[in-house]
Steps between C-alpha positions, in 0.01 A plus 500: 500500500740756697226550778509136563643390863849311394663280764824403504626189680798584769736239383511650173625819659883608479424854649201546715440915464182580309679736298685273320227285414305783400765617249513118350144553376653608162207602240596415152322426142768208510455168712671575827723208636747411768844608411635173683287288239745649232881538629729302663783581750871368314717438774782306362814649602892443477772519710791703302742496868522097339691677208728779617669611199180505304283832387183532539279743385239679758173626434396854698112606469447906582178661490533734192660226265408146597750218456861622446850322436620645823863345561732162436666355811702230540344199666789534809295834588162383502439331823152368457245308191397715260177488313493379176294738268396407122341665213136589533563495936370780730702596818427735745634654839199391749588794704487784211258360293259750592701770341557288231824305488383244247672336203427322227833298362454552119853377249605868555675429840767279486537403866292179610573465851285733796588548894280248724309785624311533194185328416513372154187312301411438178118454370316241336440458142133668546677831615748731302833585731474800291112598603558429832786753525243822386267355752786579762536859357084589512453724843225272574742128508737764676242587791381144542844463492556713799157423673632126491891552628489395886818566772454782788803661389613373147231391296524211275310331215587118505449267247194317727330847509592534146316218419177607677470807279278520213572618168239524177575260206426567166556200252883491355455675169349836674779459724742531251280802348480657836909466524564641157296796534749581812775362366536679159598810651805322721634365172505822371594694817802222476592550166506865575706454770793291261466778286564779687826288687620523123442901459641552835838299445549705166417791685782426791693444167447802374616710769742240699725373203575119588851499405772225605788664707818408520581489883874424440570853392567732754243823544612844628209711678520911577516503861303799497183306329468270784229517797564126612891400590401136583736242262128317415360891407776520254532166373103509381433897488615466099197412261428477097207772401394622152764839457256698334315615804636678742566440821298645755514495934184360642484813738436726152157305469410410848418702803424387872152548620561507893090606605475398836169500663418377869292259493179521680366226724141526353609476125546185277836539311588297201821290521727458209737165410774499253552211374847379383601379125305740391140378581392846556319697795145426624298525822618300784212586715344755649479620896383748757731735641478378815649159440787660310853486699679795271334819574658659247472409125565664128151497344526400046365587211388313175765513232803505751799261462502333868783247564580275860860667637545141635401272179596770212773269409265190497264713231267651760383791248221623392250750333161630777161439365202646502424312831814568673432909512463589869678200599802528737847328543792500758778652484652162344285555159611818280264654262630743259295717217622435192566814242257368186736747290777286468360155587185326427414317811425161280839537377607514893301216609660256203877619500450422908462140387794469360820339649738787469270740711436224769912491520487900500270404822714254645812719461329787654451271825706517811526309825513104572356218282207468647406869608577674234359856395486686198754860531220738358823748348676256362187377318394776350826584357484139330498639086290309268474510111196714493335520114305810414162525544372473158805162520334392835124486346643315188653220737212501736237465224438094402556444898199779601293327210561137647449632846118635408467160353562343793330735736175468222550083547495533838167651541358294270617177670329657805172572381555135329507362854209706625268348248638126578404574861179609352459270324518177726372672839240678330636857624297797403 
């Protein structure tokens, strides 16, 4: 009975804090066991500096994606033992696993091999890899999770706290049920995902002809059509596009918002990030005036097209949300309102993806390798093949439908994972 007086015996104690004990009292319709029962650490590792001219492949784990084929280095550049990580294997960073840096190594990712600063288990035949993995995603695992991390100044979860926690256990088969009910809409998210790579290629196609030039031949430019003398500026400035549209200067569809606002000490401003290869634009936090060095700042709107003068040419574009209106940016971000009469903004967002506008970026960038900026007039006199409108909606069409796909799957695979939580911590 929860009124009961529990006792606890010391030794059995990795942290002392009642908090964290408190938090381990997880209610459930499910028998509730000790995680440590269930998995095992895998700590085998291999030394590649023993075989210099070898490749191996390395694992990364991030936050938003799990377990990714980050990189392959030659064993000559590695310099320590590397983790070796199989099929079915968790790892995790012990210092960001409370913001969830957690991976589950599936036949998708190639790479096998994981830095030493990883933890990396597998679990027992009792307990599904796969189950265990949503139970690291439910907000309740994730504040246990963060209740249970211990370090004054960087917290970490290691695998001998791990092992204290407690998880519920249904039997096998409604752990599989519990994982397909989640899973379903990843499948589908992914196979949305292959499918709209397809539509996008044809549309690049579409407007950026892929056509094999012959180098060897010599090309004669009008002086007068050139922004950008540098040799590399006119040895890549020619591209292949799709002759029946016209083409259009960037400045005829997009105009610089410069709104500057002081910022007050007593208000919370939201911070924007542009993320490069065209990830998009999101929040990067939010802060009180006070605490904010640059005084003066150009406030956005949704529905602008916002780019990073630094990382344009690495793909650092993007499109303002709903959430991003009222936010504010340095002068190193641009944001420009885009003229809906002669572009859809959609249209924007995917020809931005595309390899001939990041080199229109990259040739619009001056100064040294590793500080350069993008030259604002000699971008926006960058022509593109620019379809009509009526063209542009035709093109855009199949990708918009996908996209709402996704965006639907999405959801669903959220509210999926809200009843899994509910379902094995008996949330209300």
């Amino acid at each position: 009975m929860g009124v009961l007086l529990k006792f606890a015996r010391f030794k059995d104690f990795v942290t002392w804090d009642v908090k964290s004990h408190l938090l381990s009292l997880i209610s459930s319709q499910y028998n509730v066991v000790d995680l440590g029962k269930y998995i095992h650490e895998e700590t085998i590792k291999i030394k590649p500096f023993n075989y210099p001219n070898d490749d191996f492949k390395i694992l990364g784990v991030s936050n938003k994606v799990g377990l990714f084929d980050n990189e392959i280095k030659k064993g000559k550049d590695i310099n320590q033992a590397y983790k070796i990580v199989k099929n079915g294997f968790l790892a995790y960073n012990p210092y960001r696993i409370n913001v969830g840096s957690i991976g589950l190594k599936t036949k998708e990712q190639k790479n096998d091999l994981i830095s030493p600063a990883y933890v990396v288990f597998s679990c027992k035949k009792e307990l599904l890899p796969e189950y265990l993995f949503l139970i690291f995603k439910t907000k309740t695992f994730n504040k246990i999770i963060n209740e249970s991390t211990k370090g004054s100044v960087r917290q970490i979860l290691s695998f001998d706290i791990l092992e204290k926690l407690k998880i519920p256990l249904p039997p096998l088969d409604i752990q599989k049920k519990l994982v397909e009910q989640v899973n379903q809409y990843e499948k589908e998210l992914k196979n949305l995902k292959f499918e709209f790579d397809k539509l996008l290629k044809q549309f690049n196609k579409n407007i950026f002809l892929e056509v094999d030039q012959d180098d060897s031949l010599l090309k004669f430019i009008n002086f007068k059509q050139l922004h950008n003398w540098s040799v590399q500026n006119l040895s890549e400035n020619n591209f292949n596009y799709n002759q029946k549209y016209n083409l259009v200067k960037i400045s005829s569809f997009l105009k610089r918002d410069k709104t500057l606002i002081n910022i007050d000490d007593d208000t919370t401003y939201k911070r924007v990030t542009i993320r490069t290869k065209n990830q998009g634009v999101s929040i990067r936090d939010t802060e009180i005036g006070k605490n904010i060095g640059t005084k003066k700042q150009y406030i956005i709107k949704k529905g602008q097209f916002l780019l990073s003068k630094i990382d344009a040419r690495n793909g650092a574009f993007g499109i303002a949300t709903d959430e991003l209106n009222g936010a504010i940016i340095t002068a190193d971000f641009f944001a420009y309102n885009i003229d809906k009469t002669k572009i859809e903004p959609y249209f924007l967002s995917l020809i931005t993806t595309t390899k001939q506008f990041i080199q229109f970026a990259q040739n619009s960038s001056t100064g040294t390798t590793n500080r350069q900026r993008l030259n604002e007039e000699l971008f926006l006199n960058v022509e593109i093949p620019l379809p009509t409108l009526d063209e542009q909606n035709e093109l855009i069409r199949d990708l918009q439908n996908n996209s709402s796909k996704q965006d639907t799957a999405i959801q669903n695979k959220t509210l999926a994972l809200q009843e899994f939580e509910r379902e094995i911590f008996n949330e209300t």
